[in-house]
N, C-alpha and C positions, 0 to 999 in steps of 0.2 A: 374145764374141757377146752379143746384148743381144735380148733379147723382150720383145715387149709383150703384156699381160696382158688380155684384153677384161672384163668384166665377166661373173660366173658368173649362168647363166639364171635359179640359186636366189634372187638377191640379196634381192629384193619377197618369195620367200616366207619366208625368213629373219629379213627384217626385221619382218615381221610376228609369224612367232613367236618371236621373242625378246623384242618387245613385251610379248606375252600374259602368255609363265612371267613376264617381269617384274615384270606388271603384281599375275600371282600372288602372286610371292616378296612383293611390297610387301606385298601385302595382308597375309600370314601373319606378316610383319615388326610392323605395326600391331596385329595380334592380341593378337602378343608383348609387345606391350607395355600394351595392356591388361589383359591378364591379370596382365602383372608389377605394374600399380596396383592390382588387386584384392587381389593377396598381400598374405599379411603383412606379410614382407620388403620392399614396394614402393619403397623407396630402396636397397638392395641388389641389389633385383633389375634396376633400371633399367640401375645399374652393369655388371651381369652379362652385360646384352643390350648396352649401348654397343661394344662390340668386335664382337661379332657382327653388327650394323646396319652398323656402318662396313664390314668386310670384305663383306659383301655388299652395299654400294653403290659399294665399288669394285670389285667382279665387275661389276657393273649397266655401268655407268661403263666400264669396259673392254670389255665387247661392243657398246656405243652406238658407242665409238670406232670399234673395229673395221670393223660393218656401215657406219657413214658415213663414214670415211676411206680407203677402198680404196687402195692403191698401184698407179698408173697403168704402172706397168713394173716389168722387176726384169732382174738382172743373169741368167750363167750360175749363180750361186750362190742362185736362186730357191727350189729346191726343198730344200737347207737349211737356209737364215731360215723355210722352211715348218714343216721337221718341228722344229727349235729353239722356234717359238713353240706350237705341237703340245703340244712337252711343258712348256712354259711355263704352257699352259692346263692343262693337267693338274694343274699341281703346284699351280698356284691352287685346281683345283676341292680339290686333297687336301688342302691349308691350309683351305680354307671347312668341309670335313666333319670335320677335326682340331678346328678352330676351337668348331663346332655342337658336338660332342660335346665337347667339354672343358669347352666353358664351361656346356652345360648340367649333365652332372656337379658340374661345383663351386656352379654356380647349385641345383640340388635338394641340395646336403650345407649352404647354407648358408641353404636354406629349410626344410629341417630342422630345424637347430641353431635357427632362428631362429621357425617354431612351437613345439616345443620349449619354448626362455626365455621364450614368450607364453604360453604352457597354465600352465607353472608360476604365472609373473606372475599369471594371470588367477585360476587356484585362492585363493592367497594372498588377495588382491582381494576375490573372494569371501566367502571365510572370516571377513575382517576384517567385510566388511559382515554376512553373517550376523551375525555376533557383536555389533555395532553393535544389530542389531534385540533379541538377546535381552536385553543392557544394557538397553536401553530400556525393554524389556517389565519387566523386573527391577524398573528403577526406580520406574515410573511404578504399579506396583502395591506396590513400598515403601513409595511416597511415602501412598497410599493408607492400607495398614494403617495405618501411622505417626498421621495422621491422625486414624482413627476409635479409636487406642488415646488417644488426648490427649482426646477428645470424652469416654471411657469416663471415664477419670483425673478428668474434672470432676465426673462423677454420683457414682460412687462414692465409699464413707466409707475413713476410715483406716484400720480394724480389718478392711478384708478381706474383710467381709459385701456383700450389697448387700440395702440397704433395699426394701421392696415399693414402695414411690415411684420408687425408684429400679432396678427391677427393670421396670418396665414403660415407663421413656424407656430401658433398655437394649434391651428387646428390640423396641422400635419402631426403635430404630438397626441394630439386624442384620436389623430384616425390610426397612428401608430402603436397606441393604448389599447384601444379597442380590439383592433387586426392581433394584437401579440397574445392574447388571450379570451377564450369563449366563453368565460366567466363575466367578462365586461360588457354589461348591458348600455352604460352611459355614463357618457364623462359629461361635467359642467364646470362654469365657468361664472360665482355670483359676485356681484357686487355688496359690499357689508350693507345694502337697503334693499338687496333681495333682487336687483335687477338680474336676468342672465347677462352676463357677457357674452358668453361664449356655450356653445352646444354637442356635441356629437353621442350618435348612440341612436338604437331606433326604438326607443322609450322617450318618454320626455320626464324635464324635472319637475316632482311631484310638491305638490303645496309642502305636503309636511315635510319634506326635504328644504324645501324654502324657508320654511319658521323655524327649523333646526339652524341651518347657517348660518342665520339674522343671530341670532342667539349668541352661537361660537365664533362670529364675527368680533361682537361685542366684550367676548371673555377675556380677561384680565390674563389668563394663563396661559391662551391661544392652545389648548388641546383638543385632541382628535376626538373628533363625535362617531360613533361605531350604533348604529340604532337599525335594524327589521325594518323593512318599507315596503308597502305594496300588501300584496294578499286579503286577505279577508278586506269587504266594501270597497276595493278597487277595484280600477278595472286592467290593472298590471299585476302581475306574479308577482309572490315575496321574494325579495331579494335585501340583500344587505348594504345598508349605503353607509360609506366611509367618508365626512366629512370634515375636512382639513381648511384651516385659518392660514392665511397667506399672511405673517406679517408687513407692516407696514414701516417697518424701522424703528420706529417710536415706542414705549411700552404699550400693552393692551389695548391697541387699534389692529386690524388689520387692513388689508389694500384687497383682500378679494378672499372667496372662499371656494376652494376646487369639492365638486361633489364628485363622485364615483361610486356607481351601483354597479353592484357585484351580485352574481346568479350562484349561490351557494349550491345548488342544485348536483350539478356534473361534479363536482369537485370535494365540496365538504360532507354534504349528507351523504353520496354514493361511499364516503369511506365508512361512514354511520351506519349506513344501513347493511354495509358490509360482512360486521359482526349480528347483526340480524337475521342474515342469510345463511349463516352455517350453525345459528342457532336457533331451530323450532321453538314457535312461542315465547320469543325475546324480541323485544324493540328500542330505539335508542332514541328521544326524545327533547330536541332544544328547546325550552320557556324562560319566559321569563313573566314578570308580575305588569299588568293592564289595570288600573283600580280594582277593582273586585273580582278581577277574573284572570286567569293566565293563560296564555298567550303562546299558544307553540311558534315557534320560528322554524323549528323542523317537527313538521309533523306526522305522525303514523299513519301510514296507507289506511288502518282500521278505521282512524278517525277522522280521515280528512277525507274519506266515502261518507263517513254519519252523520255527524253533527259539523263540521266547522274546525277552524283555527280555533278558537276560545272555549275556555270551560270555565262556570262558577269555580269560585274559591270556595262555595258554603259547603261543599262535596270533600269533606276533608281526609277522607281514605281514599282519594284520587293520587296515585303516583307524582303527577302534575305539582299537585295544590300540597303534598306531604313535602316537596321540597321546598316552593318556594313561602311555604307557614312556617318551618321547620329548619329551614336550613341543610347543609351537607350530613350525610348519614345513611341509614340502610332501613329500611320501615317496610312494614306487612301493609297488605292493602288490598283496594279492588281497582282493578280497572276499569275504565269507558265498559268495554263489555261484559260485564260483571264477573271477570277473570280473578280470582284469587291469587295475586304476586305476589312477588319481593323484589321492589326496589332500592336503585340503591342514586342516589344526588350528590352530587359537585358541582362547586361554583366554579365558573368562569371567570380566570383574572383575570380583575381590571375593568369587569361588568360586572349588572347585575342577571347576567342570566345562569341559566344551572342545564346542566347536561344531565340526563335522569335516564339511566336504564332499565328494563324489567324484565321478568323470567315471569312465567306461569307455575305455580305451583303444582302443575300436574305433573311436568318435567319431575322435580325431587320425589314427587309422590309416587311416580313409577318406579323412578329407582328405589323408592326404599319397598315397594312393594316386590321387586325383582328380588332383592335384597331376603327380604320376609322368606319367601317361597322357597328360596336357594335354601336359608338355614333349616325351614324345617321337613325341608326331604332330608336335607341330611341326618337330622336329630332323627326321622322316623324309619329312615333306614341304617343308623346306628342302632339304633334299638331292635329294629329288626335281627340285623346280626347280631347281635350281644343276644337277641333271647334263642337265637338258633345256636349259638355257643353252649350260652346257660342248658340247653335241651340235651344237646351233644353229651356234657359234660355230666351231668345228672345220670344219663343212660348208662354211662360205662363207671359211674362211680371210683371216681379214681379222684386222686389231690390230699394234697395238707393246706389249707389256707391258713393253717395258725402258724404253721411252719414258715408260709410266707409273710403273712404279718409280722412274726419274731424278727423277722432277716430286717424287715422295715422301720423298725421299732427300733431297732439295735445300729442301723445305718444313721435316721434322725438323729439319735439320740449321741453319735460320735459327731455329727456334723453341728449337732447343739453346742456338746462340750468344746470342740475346735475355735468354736466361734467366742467363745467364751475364754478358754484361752487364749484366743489373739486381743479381747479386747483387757482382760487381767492385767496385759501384759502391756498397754498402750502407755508411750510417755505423758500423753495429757493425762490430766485428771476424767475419770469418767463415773456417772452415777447414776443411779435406776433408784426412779423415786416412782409410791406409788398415788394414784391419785388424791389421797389425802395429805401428800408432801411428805410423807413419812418416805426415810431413805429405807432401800432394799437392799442394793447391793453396790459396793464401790472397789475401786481396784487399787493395786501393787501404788501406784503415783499418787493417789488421793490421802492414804495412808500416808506417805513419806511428804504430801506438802501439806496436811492439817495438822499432824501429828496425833490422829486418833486410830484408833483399832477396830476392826472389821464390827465386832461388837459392839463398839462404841456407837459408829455411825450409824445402826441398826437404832439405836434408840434416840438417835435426832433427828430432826427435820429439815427440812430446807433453809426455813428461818433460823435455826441458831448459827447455820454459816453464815447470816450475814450481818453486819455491822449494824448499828442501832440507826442512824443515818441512811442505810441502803434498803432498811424495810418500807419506806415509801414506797416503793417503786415495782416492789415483790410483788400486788396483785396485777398488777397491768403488765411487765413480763411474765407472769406466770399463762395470762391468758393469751399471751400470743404466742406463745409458742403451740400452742393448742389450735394449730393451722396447717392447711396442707403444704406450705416449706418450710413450717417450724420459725424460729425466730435467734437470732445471733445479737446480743447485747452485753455493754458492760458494767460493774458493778465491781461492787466492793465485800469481799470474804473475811473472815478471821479466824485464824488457827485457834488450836484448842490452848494455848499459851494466852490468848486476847491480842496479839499482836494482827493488824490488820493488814491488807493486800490488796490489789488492784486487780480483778481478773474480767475475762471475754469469755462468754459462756454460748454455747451453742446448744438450743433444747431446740428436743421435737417429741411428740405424742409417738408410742406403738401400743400395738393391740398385742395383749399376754391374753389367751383365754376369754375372751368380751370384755376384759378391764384395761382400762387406757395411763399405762404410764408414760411419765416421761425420762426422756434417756437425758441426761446434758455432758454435755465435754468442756472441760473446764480447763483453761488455760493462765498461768500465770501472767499478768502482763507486766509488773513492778518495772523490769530494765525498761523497756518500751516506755512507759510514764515518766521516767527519768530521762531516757533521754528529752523526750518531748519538754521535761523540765527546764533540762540547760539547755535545750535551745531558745526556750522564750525568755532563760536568764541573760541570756550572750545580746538578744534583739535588744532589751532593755538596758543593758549597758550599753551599745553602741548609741543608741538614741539618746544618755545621757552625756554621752561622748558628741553626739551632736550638738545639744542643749550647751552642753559648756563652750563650743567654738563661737556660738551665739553670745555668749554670755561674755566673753572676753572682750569681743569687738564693743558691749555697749556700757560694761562696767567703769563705773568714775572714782572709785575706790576699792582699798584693799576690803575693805568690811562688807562692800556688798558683792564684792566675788564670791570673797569666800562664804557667806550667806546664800548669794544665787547659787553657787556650785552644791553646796551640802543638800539645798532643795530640790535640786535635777536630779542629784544621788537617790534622794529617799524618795520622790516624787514622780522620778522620771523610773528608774532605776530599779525602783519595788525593794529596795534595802530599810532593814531595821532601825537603823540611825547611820546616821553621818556626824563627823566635826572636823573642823579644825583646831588645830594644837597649836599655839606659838614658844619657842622656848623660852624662859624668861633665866637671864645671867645673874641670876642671887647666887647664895650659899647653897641653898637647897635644891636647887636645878630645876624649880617648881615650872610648870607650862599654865597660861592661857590658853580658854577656849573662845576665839576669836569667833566662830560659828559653830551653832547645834540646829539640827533638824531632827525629826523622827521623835522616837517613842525614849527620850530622855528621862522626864519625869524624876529628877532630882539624881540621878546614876552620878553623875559627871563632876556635879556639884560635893560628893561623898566621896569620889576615887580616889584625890590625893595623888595623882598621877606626878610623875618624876622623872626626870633621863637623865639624871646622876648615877647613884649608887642603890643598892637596897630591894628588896621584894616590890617594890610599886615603883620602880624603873626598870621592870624586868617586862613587863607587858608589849605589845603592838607598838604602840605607840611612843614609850618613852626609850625602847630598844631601833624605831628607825630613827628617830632622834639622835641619837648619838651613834648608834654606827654608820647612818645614810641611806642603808641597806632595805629593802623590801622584807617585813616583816607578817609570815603568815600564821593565824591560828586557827587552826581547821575545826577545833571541838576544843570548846570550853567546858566542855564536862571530865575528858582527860590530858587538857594541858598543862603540865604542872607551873608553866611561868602566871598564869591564870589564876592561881591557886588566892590569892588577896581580893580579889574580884569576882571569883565563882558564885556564894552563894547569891550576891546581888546581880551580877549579871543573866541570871537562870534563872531570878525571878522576874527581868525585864523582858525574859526570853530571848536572849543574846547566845547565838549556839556557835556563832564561828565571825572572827574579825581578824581586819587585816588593816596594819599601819605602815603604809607609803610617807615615806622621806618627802619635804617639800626643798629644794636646794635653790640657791644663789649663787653662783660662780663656785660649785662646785660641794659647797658646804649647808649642810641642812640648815634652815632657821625655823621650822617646825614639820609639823606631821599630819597627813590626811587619813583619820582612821573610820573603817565603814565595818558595819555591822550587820552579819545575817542571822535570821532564826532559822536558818536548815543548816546541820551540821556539813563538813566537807562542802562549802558552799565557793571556794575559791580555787577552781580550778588553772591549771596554764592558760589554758588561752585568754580567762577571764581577770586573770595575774597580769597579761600582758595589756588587756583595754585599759584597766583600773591606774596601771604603773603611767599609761599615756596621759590618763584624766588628771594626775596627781602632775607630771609635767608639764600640763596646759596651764596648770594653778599659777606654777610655780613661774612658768613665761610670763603671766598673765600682772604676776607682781612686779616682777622685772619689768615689765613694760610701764607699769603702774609708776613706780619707785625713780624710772630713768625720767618719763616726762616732768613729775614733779618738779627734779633739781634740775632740769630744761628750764622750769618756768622761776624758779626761785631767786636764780639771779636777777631775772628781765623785772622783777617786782622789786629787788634789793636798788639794782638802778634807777 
């Protein structure tokens, strides 16, 4: 039996209100995202809402269908596709309110965390600047003193006195020090025994300004004394006295020491207490360390109403006492008034005091509790509207939600395969291993550089790509890449031939379904290794090419040239062997080996070498012999002039040599031949060092040969 369905009389008002919450829900959506640009976190937190916006505009989206696609009939089985989509909508609305609340939860723990690393940052930041300002301050009234003790040093005599002439440009300089700035409480004027000279200021100079002097008088270094004077047990304000040593010409004496107190007041703290003024419940704090207690220099209106300049250091959650126990850094705490902060300390170059700022923690705690409240009006008037949707939508019974899940299902799932095909298709090697190292899935490039089959790789592991030598190393890269940036290392692979490789691999952990694989991309590095090869072969011949200029200047014979030379070859040089060849004029055109170095082991003594005629005058050595000429053998495993000395030279592991002509006026009289154990090991440029080294020898005898018969006659006489 088959019924037709008319149109429900709610439809118009239905569609109307579903309009409206939606129109709501938008709005509160937009909010949302507002607000999440204002945060801190504002790229986090966008993150945080993207799921939330999409599941609520596919709520939206599915009750537009619904209200405007009506099904014009329906079977006997109407009224349960009714109550199936019934609870379909239901499970949606319980997803949308699972959804809101999850995500807002993890959205406020990671705009927590995320004010949080800001407060600290921002303290730091702070601090640094503060401290910036008191450097400044420091200097720029160093620079000052400094100054006016060098103006002093001109007027004044050698012996220490000051002349009455010179007593009256002095004290026109301190009343002109004083006048030129309201900072300057008093200028003085001591003698290195503590006498005053000289006076001005309407303060007077304090003892412990006096035993400070005495002191920097007597300093070896003659450096500026920068020390808090006054305040707490005086009967004068804190202010800052700059004490400067007058040298006296001579080392480590001086002739006088200029004192100047300075009123940090107007100047340094008002710029301190500056940023305390546009920030509620923050103060900016100079100390320094008093034996057991610490010592404001600039102290907090709070504190210097309560208790005093000083506070114990036993107080060790004291902002104070946290820096100077502790050092520069950002530390939770209590304050003087039992205020729960976060400070943050930096030291002052070139003292020991520390500039310390603090926030109240009530400041972050409003905000994050401003913060709180925002998200969860919104979450409860998201939910609000979504259950006046869900209500809407249920009344007028209308929708396909499976229709819409298919559409969804079928979107992923091309946007799966797309991504899959782009990475099939990657030049690097790429591989999805799952957590027990077993391979998943690899692609088009991994194939064509291991030489196995999709198959194949299915049934190995990580370990059998690698070398027997590179499994050291496989559990400690394996666990770091098991990190939130993954880990990029290199290592050693081997085809499915056994033939090994040099590769850079880049692993990181993803989540498939709660199971944590790792993905790696996998890059051949081989040329890269090579080149890096010849270039530390090229460094190692020049240095042997250095070695031998050495070696010429200090050699007193041909035998220990060419001995020093073949050693620099094999020693300096990183070659297999070295020797020298001399030709000897028999029948047999047989050569001496005038020098050997290296991994010889009887080779030389067996060769039979010749540069006549024959299969053993065909080699390196006994071919630049006789022709002159630069002779190269790149692989002794396919050169056929080789072929008399392959199987012993392969087992000395001799894979490539080259025999340089050694000449005399033109004409060889033997041969310098070197030996690599890497095939193609003689390239041009390192043809061109070798052919040099071979003609330093050969200067080196000539120079040898000519002083000899220099000296032979002056002995014959």
């Amino acid at each position: 039996m088959v019924t037709k369905y008319k149109p429900l009389s709610s439809t118009r008002y239905g569609v109307w209100s579903f309009a409206a919450a939606a129109a709501v829900f938008i709005g509160l959506g937009v909010a949302a995202f507002q607000m999440a640009a204002s945060s801190p976190s504002s790229q986090n937190a966008s993150l945080w809402l993207l799921p939330l916006a999409l599941s609520g505009i596919v709520f939206i989206a599915y009750g537009l269908r619904v209200l405007w696609t009506p099904p014009s009939q329906a079977g006997d089985d109407a009224l349960p596709q009714l109550r199936r989509q019934t609870y379909l909508l239901i499970l949606a609305f319980c997803a949308f309110v699972g959804t809101a609340v999850t995500i807002g939860g993890l959205y406020l723990s990671e705009m927590t965390e995320t004010l949080h690393r800001q407060r600290i940052a921002q303290q730091a930041e702070i601090a640094a600047f503060r401290a910036q300002v008191v450097e400044k301050w420091l200097f720029n009234r160093s620079a000052d003193v400094q100054q006016m003790a060098t103006s002093i040093e001109r007027v004044q005599r050698r012996t220490g006195q000051i002349a009455p002439e010179e007593e009256t440009v002095a004290q026109v300089l301190f009343a002109e020090t004083l006048a030129r700035s309201p900072e300057r409480r008093s200028v003085a004027l001591l003698a290195p025994d503590g006498r005053i000279l000289l006076h001005g200021g309407d303060e007077p100079v304090l003892p412990e300004e006096v035993e400070i002097a005495v002191a920097a008088a007597h300093d070896p270094q003659m450096t500026m004394r920068i020390v808090p004077t006054g305040g707490e047990g005086s009967t004068l304000p804190l202010g800052i006295s700059f004490i400067q040593p007058i040298p006296n010409g001579a080392p480590g004496t001086a002739r006088a020491v200029l004192v100047v107190r300075i009123n940090p007041d107007p100047g340094l703290f008002q710029q301190l207490d500056a940023w305390s003024a546009d920030n509620t419940g923050s103060e900016a704090m100079l100390v320094r360390r008093q034996g057991n207690d610490v010592q404001f220099i600039k102290v907090p209106p709070g504190l210097k109403a309560a208790n005093g300049a000083r506070l114990s250091l036993s107080n060790a959650n004291l902002p104070a006492a946290q820096a100077i126990l502790r050092g520069e850094g950002v530390y939770a705490g209590v304050d003087y008034a039992g205020r729960r902060v976060l400070s943050a300390a930096h030291r002052i170059a070139g003292t020991h005091w520390f500039i310390v700022v603090k926030t109240d923690d009530k400041q972050f705690e409003d905000l994050l509790h401003h913060s709180i409240r925002s998200i969860g009006m919104y979450i409860v008037a998201s939910v609000v509207m979504a259950g006046l949707m869900l209500f809407v939508l249920w009344s007028t019974q209308r929708g396909d939600y499976l229709a819409l899940r298919a559409r969804h299902i079928e979107e992923r799932t091309r946007l799966v395969k797309h991504f899959e095909d782009m990475v099939l298709q990657a030049h690097d090697v790429v591989l999805l291993i799952d957590p027990q190292g077993h391979i998943v899935e690899a692609n088009q490039a991994a194939m064509e550089t291991y030489g196995y089959s999709l198959e194949e790789f299915r049934k190995l592991s990580v370990r059998d790509l690698r070398t027997h030598k590179a499994l050291a190393e496989l559990d400690i890269q394996w666990k770091a890449s098991d990190t939130p940036g993954g880990a990029r290392y290199e290592t050693e692979h081997r085809r499915k031939d056994g033939s090994a490789f040099p590769v850079e691999v880049s692993a990181n952990v993803i989540d498939i379904e709660g199971r944590r694989f790792r993905q790696e991309y996998v890059r051949d590095i081989s040329a890269r290794r090579t080149l890096e090869a010849e270039g530390r072969r090229l460094v190692r011949v020049q240095r042997s090419l250095q070695a031998a200029t050495s070696l010429l200047l200090r050699a007193r014979t041909e035998e220990e040239l060419y001995r020093g030379m073949c050693d620099a070859i094999v020693d300096i040089g990183g070659y297999r062997m070295a020797d020298v060849a001399l030709a000897n004029h028999d029948a047999q055109k047989t050569v001496t080996f005038a020098a050997i170095a290296g991994a010889d082991e009887g080779y030389l003594a067996t060769a039979n070498i010749s540069w006549g005629e024959g299969p053993r005058a065909m080699g390196p050595t006994g071919t630049a012999m006789r022709t002159g000429q630069v002779q190269v053998n790149q692989n002794v495993t396919t050169d056929p002039t080789m072929a008399p000395w392959r199987e012993e030279a392969l087992k000395h592991n001799f894979q490539a040599s080259i025999g340089l002509p050694l000449k005399l006026d033109g004409r060889p009289f033997g041969a310098l031949t070197i030996y690599s154990e890497v095939p193609y090991a003689f390239d041009d440029t390192e043809v061109t060092f070798l052919r040099q080294l071979a003609d330093d020898i050969a200067f080196g005898v000539a120079s040898l040969r000519a002083r000899e018969t220099a000296v032979s006659p002056q002995i014959a006489g």
